[in-house]
C-alpha positions as semicolon CSV with decimal commas, in nm:
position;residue;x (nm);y (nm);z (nm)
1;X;0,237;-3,816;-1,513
2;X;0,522;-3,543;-1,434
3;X;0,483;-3,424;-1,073
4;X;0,694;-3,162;-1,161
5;X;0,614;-2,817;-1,360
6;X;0,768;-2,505;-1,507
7;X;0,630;-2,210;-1,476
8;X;0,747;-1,868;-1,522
9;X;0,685;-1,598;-1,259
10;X;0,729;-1,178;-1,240
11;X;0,966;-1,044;-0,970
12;X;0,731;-0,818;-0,730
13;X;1,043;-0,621;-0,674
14;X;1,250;-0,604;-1,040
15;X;0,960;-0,724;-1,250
16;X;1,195;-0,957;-1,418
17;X;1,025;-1,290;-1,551
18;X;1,183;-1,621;-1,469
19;X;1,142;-1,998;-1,496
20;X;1,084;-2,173;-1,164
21;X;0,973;-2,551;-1,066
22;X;0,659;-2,631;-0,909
23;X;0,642;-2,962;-0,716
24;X;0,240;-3,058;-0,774
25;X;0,255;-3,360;-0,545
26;X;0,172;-3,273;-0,216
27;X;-0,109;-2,986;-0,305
28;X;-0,084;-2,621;-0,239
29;X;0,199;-2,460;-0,062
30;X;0,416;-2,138;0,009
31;X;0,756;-2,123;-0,031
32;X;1,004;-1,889;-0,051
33;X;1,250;-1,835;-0,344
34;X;1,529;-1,583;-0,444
35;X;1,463;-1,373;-0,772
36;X;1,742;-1,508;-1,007
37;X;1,795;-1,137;-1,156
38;X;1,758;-0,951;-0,821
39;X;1,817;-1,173;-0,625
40;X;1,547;-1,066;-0,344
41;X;1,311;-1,296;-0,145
42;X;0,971;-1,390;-0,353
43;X;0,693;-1,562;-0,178
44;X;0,564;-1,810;-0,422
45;X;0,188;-1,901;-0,318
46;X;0,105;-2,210;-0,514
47;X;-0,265;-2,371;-0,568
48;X;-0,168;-2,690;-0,760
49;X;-0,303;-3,055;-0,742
50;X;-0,127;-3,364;-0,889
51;X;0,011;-3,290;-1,218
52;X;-0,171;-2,968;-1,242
53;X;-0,105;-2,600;-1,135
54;X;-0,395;-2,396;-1,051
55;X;-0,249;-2,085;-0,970
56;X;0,085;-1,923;-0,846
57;X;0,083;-1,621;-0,681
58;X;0,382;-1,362;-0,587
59;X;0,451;-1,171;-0,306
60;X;0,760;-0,967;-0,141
61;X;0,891;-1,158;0,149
């Protein structure tokens, strides 16, 4: 089983969409990652259990 998923995600601010990794191990989380056209701070709210991603949700940060 791969941990580990791609998923691709809209920039609140630009509205570019780009490829990010989701670790699925450990459950749901928050992070925070740069927007790799814009290169502004995106909240990434994941719902995800092992192997599987629920939902990911953006937000400015």
């Amino acid at each position: 089983m791969n941990l580990e998923e791609d998923v691709e995600v809209v920039c609140p601010y630009c509205g570019a969409i780009f490829t990010t990794f989701v670790d699925t191990s450990a459950g749901g989380y928050a992070t925070i990652e740069d927007c790799q056209v814009c290169c502004r701070p995106i909240e990434l709210i994941v719902g995800c259990h092992a192997g599987v991603i629920d939902q990911v949700d953006t937000a400015r940060a």
